[in-house]
N, C-alpha and C positions, 0 to 999 in steps of 0.2 A: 399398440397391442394391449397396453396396460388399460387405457381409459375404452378399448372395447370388451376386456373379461368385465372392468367394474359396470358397465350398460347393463351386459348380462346378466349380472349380478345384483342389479338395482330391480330387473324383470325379474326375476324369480322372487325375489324381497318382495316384491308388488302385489303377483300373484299368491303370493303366502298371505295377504291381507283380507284374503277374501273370508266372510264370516263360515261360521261350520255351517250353518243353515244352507249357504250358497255351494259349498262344498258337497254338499250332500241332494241335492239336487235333484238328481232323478229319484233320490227313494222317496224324499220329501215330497214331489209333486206326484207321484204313484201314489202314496198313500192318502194322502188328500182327495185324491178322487176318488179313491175307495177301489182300486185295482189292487187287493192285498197280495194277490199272487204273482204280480209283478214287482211291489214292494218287497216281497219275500228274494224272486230273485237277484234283486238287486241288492239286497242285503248277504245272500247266500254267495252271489258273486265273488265280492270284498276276497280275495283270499287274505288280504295283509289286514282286514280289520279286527278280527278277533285279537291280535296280538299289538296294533296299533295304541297310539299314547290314546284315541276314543272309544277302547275297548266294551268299559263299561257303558256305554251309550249303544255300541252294537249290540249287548245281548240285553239291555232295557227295549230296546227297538224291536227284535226277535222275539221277545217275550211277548207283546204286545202284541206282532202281526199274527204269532201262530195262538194265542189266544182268542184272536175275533176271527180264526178260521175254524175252529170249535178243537183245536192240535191243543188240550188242554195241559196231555203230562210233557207235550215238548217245551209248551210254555212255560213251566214250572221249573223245568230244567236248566233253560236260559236263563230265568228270573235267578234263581238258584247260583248260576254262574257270577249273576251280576252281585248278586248279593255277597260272595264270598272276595270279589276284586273287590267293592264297595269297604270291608272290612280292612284287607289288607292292605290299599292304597293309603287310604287312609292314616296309616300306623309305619307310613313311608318318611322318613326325615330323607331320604334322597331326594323323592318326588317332589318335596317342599323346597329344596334350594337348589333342583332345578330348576325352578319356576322362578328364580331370585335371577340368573342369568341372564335371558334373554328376556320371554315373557311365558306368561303363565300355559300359551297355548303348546309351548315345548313340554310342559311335564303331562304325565297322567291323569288324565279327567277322574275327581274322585266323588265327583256327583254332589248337588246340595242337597239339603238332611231334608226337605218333603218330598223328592225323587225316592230317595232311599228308602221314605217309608211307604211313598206308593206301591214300589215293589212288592210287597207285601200284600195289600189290598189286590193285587193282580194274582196273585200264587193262592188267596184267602179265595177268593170266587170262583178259580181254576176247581180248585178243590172241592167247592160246593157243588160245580157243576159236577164231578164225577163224584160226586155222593157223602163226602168225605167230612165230616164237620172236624171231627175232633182234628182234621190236618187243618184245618181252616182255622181253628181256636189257638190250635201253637202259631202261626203266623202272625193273629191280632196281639199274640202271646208277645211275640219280636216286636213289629209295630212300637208295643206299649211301651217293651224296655228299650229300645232306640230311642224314640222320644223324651223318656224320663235321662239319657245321657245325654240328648242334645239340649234340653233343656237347663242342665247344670253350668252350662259354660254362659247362663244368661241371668245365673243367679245375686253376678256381683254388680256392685256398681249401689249406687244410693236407690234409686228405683226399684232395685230387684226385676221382679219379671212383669211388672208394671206393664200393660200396654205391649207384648212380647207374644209373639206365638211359640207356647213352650207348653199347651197342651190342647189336645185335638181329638173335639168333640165323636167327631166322624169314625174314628177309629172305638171309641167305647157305646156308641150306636151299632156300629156292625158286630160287637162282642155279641152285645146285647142280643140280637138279633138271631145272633151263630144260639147260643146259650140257648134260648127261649125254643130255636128247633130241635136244639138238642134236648128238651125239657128237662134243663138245667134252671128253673124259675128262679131261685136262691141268686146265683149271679147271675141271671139276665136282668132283674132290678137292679143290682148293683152295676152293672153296668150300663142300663139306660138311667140310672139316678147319677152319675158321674158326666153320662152326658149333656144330662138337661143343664146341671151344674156349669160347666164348661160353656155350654151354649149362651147361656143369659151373662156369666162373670167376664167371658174372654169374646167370644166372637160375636156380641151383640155390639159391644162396644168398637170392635178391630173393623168387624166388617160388615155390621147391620146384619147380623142373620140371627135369625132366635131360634128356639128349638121347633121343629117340624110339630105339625100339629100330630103329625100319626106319631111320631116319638113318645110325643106326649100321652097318648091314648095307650103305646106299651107302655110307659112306665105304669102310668094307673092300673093298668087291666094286671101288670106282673105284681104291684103291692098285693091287689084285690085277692090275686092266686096265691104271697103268702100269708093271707093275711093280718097284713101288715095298715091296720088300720088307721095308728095315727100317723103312717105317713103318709096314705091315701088323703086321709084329710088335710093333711099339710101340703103338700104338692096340690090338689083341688083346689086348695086358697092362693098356691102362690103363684100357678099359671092360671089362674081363674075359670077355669074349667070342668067339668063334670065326668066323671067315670063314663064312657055310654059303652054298658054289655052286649055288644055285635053278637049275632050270631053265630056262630064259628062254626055250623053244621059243614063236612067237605074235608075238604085241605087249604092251604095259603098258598099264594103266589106272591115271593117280594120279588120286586124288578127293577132293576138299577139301571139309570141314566142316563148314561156319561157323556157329556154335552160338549161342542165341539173341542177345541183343541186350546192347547196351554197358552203359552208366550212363548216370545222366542230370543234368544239372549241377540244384542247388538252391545255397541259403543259407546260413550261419549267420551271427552277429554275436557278438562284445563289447564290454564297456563299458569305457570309457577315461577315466580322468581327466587330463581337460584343462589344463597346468598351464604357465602360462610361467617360461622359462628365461633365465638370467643370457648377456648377450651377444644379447639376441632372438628366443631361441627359444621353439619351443612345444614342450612335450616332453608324450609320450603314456605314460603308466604306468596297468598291473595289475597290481595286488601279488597276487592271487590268481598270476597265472600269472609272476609277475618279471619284467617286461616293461617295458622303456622305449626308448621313441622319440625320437628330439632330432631336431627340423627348425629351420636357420636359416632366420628366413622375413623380418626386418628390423630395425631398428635399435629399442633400448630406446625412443624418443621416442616412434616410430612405434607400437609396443605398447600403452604407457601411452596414448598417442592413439584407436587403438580399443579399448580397454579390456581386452585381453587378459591380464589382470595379474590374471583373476580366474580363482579354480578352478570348473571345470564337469566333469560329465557328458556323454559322446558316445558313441554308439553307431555301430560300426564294422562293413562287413559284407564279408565274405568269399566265395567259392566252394568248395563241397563239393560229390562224387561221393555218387549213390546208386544201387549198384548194383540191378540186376535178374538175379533168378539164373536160369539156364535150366533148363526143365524136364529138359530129357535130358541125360544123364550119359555114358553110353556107345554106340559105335555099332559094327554089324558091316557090313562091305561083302562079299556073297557073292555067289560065280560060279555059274554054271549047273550044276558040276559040283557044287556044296556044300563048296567051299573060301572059308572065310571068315579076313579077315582084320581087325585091329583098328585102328580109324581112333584116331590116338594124340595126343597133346593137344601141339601143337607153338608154339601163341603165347595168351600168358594176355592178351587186350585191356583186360579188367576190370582185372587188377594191374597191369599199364603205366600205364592212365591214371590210377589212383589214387597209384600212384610219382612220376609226372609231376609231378602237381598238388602233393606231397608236396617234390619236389626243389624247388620255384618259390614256394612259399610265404610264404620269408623276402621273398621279393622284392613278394608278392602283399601282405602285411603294410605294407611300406615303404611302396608305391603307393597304397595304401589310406587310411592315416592322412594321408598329402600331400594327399592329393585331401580330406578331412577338413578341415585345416586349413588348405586355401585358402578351399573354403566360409567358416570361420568366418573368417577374414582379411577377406571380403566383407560378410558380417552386422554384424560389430564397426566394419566402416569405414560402414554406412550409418546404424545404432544412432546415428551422432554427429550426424547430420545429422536422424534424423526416427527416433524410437522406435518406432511402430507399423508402420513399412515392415522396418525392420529384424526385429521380432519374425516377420513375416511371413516373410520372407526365411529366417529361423532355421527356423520350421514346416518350410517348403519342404524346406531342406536335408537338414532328419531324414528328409523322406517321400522325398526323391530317393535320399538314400542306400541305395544298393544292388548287388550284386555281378553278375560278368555271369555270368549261366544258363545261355547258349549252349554247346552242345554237339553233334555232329555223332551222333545218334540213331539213325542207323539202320545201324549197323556191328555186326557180332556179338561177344558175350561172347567166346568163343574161338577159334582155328581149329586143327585136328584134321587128319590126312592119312593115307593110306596107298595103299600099291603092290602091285599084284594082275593077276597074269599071267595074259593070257587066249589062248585058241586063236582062230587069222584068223576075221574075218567077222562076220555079226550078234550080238551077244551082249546077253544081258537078265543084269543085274545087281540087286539087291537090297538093299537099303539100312537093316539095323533099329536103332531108334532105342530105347533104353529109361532108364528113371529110378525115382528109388525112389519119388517121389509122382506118377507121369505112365503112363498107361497105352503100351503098345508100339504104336511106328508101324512102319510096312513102306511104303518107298519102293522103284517099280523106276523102272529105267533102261536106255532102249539105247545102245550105241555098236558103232559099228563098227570092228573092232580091224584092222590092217595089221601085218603082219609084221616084226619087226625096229623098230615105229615104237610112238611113247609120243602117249596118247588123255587128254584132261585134261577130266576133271567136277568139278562142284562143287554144295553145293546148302545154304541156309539155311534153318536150325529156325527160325521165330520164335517159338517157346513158349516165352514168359519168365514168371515173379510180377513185378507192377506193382509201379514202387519205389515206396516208401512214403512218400507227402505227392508226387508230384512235380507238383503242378497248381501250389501259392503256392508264392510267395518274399518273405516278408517280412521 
């Protein structure tokens, strides 16, 4: 009877190892194919997900689908949800050691810090689209101060913020942007001169992207408006470029990209020899990678008590990024008249979140082996009392151990923009999409352009390659 409840109980262990990608399954392969309204219901379905430990993953998911159904203030309101659990989980020290227990996938998903601030970026556009700038400018408002606090925890160390994603180009572009339609000119230079800044110091370097050439063309064109002449000259000389005074007879159309889809979190592991340390530690070494761990976890007696004095074997597991590349590569946005302009690559989301996970890792390490050898701190103290529970226990721990998978799925690989002057009134715009192993799409589009006044489109490819293994995580 005994050894068939533990069968049982080794199958549900099993199945619990499945990653959230595979767990999620039907929403994930509904929206991929672009069936939002079946993605919808299978999101509206969940009744236990809103309250669930991936809450904030269902109303980032929510916010998303009913965004690219044009449901803009439903969007806002989800986003808005997530945004306030993204706060409060956060500032949980329960949700932090419960994740110390078993593994990280038992506590509350509190999202990583470029999720959090894309939220924003979706609530910022929401907003644009119903007309709204000044709600769109407090959002880039958040955005900004989010960053400048996640930035602070990357301030120490000998490097500083060296080689760090700890300020983001893409968010003082879109200021810009918002400002400039608001003819706010004053800070729309200020904030596409913070961009350009950011672009050439930090993500030229991180991730080969330099500033957009149309960036470049507002920044000059907003010095020109105040003028602001020696900085016209000075930016002319340092991106090497010339003012060119476009015609601006019309309205603008800016239209935003969002190119297929993120990454999606999986696994890996190493193996650690488990060794105790003088003064009562457990210290964790790989001599392949030169790696040691010391945790004070109790007193010599205490060790020798549950037997920790012996070298072992442990298997340690981590989280990794696996991208998904998009099929399209390059886009043209073309007017009625056949002036086409190039939608230019303005935030790599892919290389952000792999940076991220990359800055945090020392720390993912540390958290990782603790939660490690608390388990074995448990196994070892029941070993004394009853050997076959404790073996039990020991099983257990290897099958729990595991990394958290979660990830915020349905945000695009990258976002792309550009500015294209159109004459008043109805206008069909055109949208082509092409890639070196993807056949050419032609997307239109109408808006209606106002004189003197800036018209905000956007639109998501979800044509990705499937990352590779993303169903397990073992």
């Amino acid at each position: 009877m005994k050894y068939k409840l533990f069968v049982v109980f080794l199958a549900l262990l099993l199945s619990a190892c499945a990653s959230y990608y595979r767990m999620n399954e039907r929403f994930n392969r509904s929206f991929e194919e672009g069936n939002l309204e079946r993605a919808e219901k299978v999101l509206a379905s969940n009744k236990k997900a809103p309250e669930g430990r991936a809450q904030l993953l269902y109303y980032l998911n929510r916010g998303v689908v009913s965004s690219m159904q044009g449901n803009f203030e439903d969007s806002n309101n989800f986003l808005e949800k997530a945004y306030e659990l993204g706060e409060d989980l956060r500032n949980s020290y329960w949700n932090t050691a419960t994740s110390l227990l078993v593994n990280p996938m038992v506590a509350y998903y509190t999202g990583e810090d470029h999720e959090l601030l894309l939220l924003h970026y979706y609530k910022a556009l929401n907003y644009l689209q119903l007309g709204d700038t000044q709600a769109a400018l407090v959002e880039c408002r958040r955005m900004n101060i989010k960053l400048t606090e996640y930035s602070s925890q990357y301030n120490k160390g000998l490097l500083g913020n060296k080689g760090r994603y700890h300020r983001d180009a893409f968010i003082h572009t879109l200021m810009g942007i918002i400002y400039e339609a608001d003819r706010d000119y004053n800070n729309a230079f200020i904030a596409y001169r913070n961009a350009v800044d950011i672009y050439r110091e930090d993500y030229l370097p991180m991730f080969g992207l330099d500033a957009p050439e149309q960036l470049q063309q507002d920044l000059l064109r907003s010095a020109h408006r105040m003028d602001f002449t020696s900085e016209l000259q000075r930016y002319e000389k340092l991106l090497d470029t010339k003012f060119d005074a476009q015609n601006t007879d019309g309205g603008e159309l800016i239209f935003f990209w969002n190119n297929g889809l993120g990454p999606v979190k999986s696994e890996w592991s190493l193996n650690f020899a488990l060794i105790r340390g003088a003064g009562g530690a457990v210290v964790f070494e790989n001599d392949e990678l030169g790696w040691s761990f010391p945790f004070a976890m109790s007193s010599d007696e205490e060790y020798e008590e549950e037997g920790l004095d012996d070298i072992e074997l442990v298997r340690v597991a981590f989280p990794k990024y696996v991208e998904r590349r998009p099929y399209f590569t390059q886009a043209q946005l073309q007017s009625p008249s056949g002036i086409s302009q190039t939608l230019e690559l303005a935030e790599d989301i892919n290389g952000i979140a792999f940076r991220s996970l990359q800055q945090r890792m020392f720390k993912e390490f540390g958290t990782s082996l603790l939660r490690v050898a608390l388990k074995k701190a448990a196994e070892y103290g029941v070993r004394e009392e009853n050997e076959d529970l404790g073996a039990i226990i020991g099983i257990v721990n290897a099958l729990t151990e595991r990394a958290d998978t979660r990830n915020w799925q349905t945000i695009p690989h990258s976002i792309s923009y550009t500015r294209l002057t159109l004459p008043e009134g109805e206008q069909n715009v055109q949208l082509h999409l092409s890639g070196q192993n993807a056949d050419n799409q032609k997307h239109t589009f109408t808006y209606t352009i106002r004189k003197s006044q800036t018209t905000f489109g956007t639109f998501h490819s979800l044509d990705s390659t499937p990352a590779a293994f993303p169903y397990l995580s073992y």
